[in-house]
C-alpha positions as CSV (number, residue, x, y, z in Angstrom):
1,X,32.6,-10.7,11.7
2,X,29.3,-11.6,11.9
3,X,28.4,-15.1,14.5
4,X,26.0,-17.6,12.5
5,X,23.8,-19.3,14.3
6,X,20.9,-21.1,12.2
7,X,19.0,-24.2,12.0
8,X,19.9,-24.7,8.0
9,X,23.5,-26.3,6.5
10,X,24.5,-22.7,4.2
11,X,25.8,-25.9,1.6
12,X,22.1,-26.8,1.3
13,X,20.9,-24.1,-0.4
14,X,16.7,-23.1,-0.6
15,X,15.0,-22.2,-3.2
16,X,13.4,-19.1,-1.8
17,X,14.7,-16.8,1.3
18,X,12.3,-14.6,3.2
19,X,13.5,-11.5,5.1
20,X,11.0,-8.9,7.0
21,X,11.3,-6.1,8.1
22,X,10.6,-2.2,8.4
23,X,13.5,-1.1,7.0
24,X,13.5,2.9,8.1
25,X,15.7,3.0,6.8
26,X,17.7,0.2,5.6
27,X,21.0,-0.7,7.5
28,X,23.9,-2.7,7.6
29,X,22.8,-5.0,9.6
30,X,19.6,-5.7,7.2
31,X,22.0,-5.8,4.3
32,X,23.9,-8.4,6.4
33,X,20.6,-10.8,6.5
34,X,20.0,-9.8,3.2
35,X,23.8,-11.1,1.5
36,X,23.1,-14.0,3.7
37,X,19.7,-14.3,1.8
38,X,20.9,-14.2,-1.1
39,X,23.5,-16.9,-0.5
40,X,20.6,-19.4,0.6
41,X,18.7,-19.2,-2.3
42,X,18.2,-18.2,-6.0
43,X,15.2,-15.9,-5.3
44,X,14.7,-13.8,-2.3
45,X,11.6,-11.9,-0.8
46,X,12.0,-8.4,1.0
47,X,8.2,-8.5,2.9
48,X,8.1,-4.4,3.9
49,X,6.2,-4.0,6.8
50,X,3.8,-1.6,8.4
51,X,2.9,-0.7,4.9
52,X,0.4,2.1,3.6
53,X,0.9,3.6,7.6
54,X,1.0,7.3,7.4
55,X,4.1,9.1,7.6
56,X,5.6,9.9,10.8
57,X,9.2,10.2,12.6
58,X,8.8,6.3,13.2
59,X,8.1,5.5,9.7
60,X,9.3,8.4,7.2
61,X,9.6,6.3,4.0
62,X,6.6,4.6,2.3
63,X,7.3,0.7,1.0
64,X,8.4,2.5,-2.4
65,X,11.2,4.1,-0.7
66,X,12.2,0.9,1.3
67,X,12.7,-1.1,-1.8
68,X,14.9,1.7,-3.3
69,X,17.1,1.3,-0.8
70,X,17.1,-2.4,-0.7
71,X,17.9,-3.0,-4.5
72,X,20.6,0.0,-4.1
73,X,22.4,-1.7,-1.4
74,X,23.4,-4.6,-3.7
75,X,25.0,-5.0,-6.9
76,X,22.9,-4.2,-10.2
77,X,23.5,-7.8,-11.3
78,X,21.8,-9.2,-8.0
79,X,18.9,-6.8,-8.0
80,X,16.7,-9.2,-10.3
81,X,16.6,-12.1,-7.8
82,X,15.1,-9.5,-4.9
83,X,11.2,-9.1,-5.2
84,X,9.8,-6.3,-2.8
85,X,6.5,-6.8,-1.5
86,X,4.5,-4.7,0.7
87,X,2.7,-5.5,4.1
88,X,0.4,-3.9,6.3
89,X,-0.2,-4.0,9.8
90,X,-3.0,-6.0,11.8
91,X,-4.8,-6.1,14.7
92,X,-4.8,-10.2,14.7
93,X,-1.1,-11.8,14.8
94,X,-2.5,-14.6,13.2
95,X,-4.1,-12.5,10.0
96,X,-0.8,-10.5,9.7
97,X,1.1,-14.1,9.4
98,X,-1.4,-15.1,6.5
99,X,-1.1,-11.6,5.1
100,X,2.2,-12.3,5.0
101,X,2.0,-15.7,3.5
102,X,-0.3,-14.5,0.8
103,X,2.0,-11.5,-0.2
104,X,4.7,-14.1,-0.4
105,X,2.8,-16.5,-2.7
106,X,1.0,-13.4,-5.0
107,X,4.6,-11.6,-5.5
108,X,6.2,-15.3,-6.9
109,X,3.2,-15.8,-9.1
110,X,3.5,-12.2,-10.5
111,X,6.9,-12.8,-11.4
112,X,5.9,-16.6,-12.7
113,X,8.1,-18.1,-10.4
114,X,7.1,-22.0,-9.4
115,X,5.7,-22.3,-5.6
116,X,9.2,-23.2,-3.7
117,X,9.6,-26.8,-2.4
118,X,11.9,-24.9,0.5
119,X,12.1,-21.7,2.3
120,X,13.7,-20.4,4.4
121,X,13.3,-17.2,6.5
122,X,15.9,-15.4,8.1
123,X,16.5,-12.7,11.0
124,X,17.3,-12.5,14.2
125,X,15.6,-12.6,18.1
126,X,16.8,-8.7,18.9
127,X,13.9,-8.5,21.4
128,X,10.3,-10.2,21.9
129,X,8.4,-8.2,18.6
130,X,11.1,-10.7,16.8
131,X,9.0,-13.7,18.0
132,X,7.3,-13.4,15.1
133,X,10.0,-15.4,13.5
134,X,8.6,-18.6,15.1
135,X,5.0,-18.0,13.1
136,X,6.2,-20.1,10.2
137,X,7.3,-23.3,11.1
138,X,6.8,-25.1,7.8
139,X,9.8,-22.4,6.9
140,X,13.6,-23.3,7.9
141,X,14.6,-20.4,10.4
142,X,17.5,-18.9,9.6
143,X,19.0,-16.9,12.7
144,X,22.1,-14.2,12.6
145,X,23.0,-11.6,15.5
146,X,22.6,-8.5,14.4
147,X,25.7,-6.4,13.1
148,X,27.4,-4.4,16.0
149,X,25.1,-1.6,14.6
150,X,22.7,1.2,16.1
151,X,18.9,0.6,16.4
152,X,17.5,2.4,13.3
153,X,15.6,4.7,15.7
154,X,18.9,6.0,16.3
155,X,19.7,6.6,13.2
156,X,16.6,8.0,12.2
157,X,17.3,10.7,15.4
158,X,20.5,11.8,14.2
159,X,19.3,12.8,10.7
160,X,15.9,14.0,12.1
161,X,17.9,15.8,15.0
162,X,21.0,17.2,12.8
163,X,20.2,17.1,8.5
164,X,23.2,16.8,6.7
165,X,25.6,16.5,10.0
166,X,23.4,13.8,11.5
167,X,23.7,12.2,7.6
168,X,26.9,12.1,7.8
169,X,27.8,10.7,11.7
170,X,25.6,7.7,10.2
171,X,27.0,7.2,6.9
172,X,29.4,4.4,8.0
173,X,26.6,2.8,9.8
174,X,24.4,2.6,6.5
175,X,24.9,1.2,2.8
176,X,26.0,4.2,-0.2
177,X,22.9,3.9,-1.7
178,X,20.8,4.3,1.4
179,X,23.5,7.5,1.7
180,X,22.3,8.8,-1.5
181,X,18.6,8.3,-0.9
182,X,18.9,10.2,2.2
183,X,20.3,12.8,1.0
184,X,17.7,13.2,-1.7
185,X,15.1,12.3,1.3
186,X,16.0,15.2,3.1
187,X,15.5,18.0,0.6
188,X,11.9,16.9,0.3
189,X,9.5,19.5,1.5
190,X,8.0,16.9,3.5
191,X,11.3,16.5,5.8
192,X,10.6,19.8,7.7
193,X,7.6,18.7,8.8
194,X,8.8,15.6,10.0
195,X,11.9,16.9,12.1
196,X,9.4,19.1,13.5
197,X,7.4,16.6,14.8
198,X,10.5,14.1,16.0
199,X,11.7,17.2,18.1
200,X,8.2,17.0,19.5
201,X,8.7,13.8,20.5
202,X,11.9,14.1,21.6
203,X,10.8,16.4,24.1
204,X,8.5,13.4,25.4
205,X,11.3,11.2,25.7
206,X,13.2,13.7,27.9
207,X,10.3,14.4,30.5
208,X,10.1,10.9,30.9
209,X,14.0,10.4,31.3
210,X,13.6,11.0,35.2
211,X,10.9,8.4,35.6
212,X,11.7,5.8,37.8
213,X,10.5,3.0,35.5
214,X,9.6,3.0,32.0
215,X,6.1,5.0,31.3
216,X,3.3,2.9,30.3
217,X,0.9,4.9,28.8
218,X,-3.0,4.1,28.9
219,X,-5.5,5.3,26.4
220,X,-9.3,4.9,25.0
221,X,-10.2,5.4,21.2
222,X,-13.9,5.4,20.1
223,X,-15.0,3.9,17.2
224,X,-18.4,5.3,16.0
225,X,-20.5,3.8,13.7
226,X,-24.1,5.3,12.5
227,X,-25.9,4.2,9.1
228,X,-23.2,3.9,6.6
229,X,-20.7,6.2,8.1
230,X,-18.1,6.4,11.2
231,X,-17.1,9.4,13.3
232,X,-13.0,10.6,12.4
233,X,-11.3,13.8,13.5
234,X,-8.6,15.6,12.1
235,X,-6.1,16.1,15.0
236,X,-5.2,19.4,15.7
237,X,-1.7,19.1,16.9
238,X,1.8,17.0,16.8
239,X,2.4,13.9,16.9
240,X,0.1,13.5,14.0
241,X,-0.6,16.7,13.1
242,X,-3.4,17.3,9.7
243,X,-4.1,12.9,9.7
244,X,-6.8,11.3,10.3
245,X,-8.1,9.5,13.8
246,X,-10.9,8.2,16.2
247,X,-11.9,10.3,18.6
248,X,-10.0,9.4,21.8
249,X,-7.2,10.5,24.3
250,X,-5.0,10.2,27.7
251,X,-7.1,8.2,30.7
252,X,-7.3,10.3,33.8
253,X,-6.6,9.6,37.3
254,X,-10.4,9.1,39.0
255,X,-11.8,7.4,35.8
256,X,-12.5,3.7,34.4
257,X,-11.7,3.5,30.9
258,X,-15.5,3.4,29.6
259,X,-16.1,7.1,31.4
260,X,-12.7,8.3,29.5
261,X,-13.9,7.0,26.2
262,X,-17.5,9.1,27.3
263,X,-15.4,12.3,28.1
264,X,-13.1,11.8,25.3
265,X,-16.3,11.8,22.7
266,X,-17.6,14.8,24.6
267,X,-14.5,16.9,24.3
268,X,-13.2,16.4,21.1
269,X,-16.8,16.0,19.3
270,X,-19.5,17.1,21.5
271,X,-21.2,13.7,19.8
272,X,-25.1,15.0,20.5
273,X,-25.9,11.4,22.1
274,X,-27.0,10.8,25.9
275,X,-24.4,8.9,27.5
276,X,-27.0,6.2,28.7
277,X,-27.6,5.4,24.5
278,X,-24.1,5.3,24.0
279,X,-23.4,2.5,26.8
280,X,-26.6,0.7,25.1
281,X,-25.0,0.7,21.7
282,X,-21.8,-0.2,22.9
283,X,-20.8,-3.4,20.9
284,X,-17.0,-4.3,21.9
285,X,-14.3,-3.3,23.8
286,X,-10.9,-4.6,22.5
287,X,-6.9,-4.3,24.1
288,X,-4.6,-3.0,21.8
289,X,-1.3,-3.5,23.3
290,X,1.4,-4.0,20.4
291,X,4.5,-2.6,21.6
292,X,5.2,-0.1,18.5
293,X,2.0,0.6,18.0
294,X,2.5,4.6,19.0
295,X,5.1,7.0,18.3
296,X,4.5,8.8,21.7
297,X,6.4,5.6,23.2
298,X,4.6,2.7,24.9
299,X,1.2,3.1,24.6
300,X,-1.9,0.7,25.5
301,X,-5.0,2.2,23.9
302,X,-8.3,0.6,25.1
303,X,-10.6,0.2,21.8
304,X,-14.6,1.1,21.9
305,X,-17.2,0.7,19.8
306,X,-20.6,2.0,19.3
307,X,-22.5,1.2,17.1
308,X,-25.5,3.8,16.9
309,X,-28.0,1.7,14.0
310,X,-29.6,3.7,11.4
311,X,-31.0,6.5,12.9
312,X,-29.8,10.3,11.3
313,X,-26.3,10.7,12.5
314,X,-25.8,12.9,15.3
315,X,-24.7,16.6,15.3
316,X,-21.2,16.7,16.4
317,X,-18.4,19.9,16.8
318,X,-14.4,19.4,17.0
319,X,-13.0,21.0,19.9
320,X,-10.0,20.1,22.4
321,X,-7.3,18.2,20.1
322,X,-9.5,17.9,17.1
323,X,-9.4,20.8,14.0
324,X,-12.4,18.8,12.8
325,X,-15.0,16.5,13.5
326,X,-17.0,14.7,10.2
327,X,-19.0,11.5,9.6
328,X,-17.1,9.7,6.8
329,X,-18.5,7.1,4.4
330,X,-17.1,3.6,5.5
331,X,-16.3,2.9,1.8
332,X,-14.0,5.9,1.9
333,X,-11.7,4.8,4.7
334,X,-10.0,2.1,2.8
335,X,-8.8,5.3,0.2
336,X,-7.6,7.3,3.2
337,X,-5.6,4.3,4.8
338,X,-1.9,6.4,4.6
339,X,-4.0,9.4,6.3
340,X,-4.4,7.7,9.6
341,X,-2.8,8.2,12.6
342,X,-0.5,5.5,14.3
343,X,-2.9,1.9,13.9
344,X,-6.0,3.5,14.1
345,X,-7.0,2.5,10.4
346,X,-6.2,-1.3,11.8
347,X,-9.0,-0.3,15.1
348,X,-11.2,0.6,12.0
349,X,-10.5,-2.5,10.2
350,X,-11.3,-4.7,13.3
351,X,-14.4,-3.4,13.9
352,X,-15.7,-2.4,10.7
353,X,-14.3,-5.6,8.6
354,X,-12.9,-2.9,6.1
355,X,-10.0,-5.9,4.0
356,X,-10.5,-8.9,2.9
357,X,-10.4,-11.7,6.2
């Protein structure tokens, strides 16, 4: 039985509920929030998020596949009043919560649906990336605890750890028609690929089983700008394998995180720039600390960027953890968004100003 606890009267009904999530997949406990959605108000908005993100063991199913699962979970007749709409990820807390209030407002007018005079948003405070819930305070929040159910991670593991075995330990856990899409998921070519790379990071998870805390990891990533162009690699090997990336890496123990972004550039590129130019071009230095923001675990990647002018762009050679090394158009990276590795299309978008502000 699930405990209600919630700052709107379920005998006042809204006239539109908000629910956001990730939804790899979706769960019972989503489809909880979501029947409770649906008894709020007439209309109901799914926002998908960490959209157009390329496909890993953290995020296996593209928005598409999220919204399948959604409108499966319910009955045909209340699939009408759900409208799925798609969000992607950013850098700035405060531009995702607009993002999210525009993708909200654009979805109603596609479906000619009058601006609501009340909303209300629903979820509940698992753990602090849920505090997002209190970024919208002209909505009524609308709080649940979760279903007695396993973190989605988990489920994810089993299928990614077993196939059909790990499919079916789950299948009480999950709505029929997320059951069905799975199965279909896992005869995908693409599956292989991914449970290789979820064994991968499995392993990481069990190295780091005997620490005594834990791991905080601590990275650099190099944005490189020269003329019209920025500097990407292809990376080499798992997690990630074939996407797309800046050049950038683990910091070592002597090091400051300005010398690791230097040796980073030099191993992976061999960028043909003196380090002393590089340090004179440098034009920002930026945290990027969100919780999730790497499969690997907990990760805090320390952002530079260079900006080199207009001068011929440099030679440069992949080595180390890069199969290749190319200068690619800015005006191309918005096309190749699903090709990039973890958030580094958002460490684009920050410094390059690649979407709409």
């Amino acid at each position: 039985m699930l405990r209600i606890s919630m700052t709107a009267s379920i005998s006042s009904p809204h006239d539109l509920a908000v629910l956001i999530g990730r939804f790899q997949p979706f769960h019972n406990g989503h489809l909880s929030l979501l029947e409770q959605a649906l008894r709020l108000a007439p209309r109901v908005v799914v926002v998908i998020g960490s959209a157009f993100s390329a496909r890993s063991p953290k995020l296996p199913f593209d928005w598409l596949d999220c919204a399948r699962m959604i409108h499966a979970a319910v009955p045909e007749s209340e699939r009408a009043r759900i409208l799925c709409v798609p969000v992607r990820d950013h850098f700035d807390e405060a531009r995702w919560v607009r993002a999210v209030r525009s993708a909200v407002a654009q979805v109603l007018a596609e479906h000619h649906v009058a601006p609501p005079a009340s909303t209300v948003l629903l979820g509940h405070f698992r753990d602090p990336t849920r505090d997002y819930l209190r970024d919208f305070p002209d909505w009524t929040l609308h709080t649940l605890e979760g279903t007695p159910i396993r973190r989605a991670s988990a489920l994810r593991d089993a299928v990614f750890s077993r196939g059909q075995d790990g499919l079916a330990d789950i299948s009480a856990e999950v709505p029929a028609g997320t059951v069905d899409f799975l199965n279909e998921w896992i005869a995908r070519p693409s599956f292989e690929n991914l449970r290789q790379e979820a064994a991968i990071l499995r392993e990481y998870d069990i190295a780091w089983s005997v620490a005594p805390y834990p791991p905080v990891l601590v990275t650099v990533d190099c944005v490189v700008k020269c003329r019209d162009s920025v500097l990407v690699i292809q990376r080499g090997h798992a997690p990630g394998k074939g996407l797309l990336a800046v050049p950038g890496g683990f910091l070592e123990q002597r090091e400051t995180t300005f010398q690791s972004a230097l040796r980073e550039l030099e191993e992976e590129t061999h960028l043909a720039v003196p380090h002393a130019t590089l340090q004179s071009c440098l034009k920002g230095n930026d945290v990027f600390d969100r919780p999730d923001r790497s499969q690997r675990g907990r990760t805090i990647t320390h952002g530079f960027f260079f900006d080199l002018g207009d001068r011929e762009p440099p030679s440069i050679r992949a080595d180390d953890d890069a199969a290749a090394a190319s200068w690619m158009p800015i005006d191309q990276l918005c096309a190749s968004e699903e090709r990039f590795l973890d958030d580094h299309f958002q460490m684009l978008d920050h410094y390059l100003a690649l979407l709409p502000r």
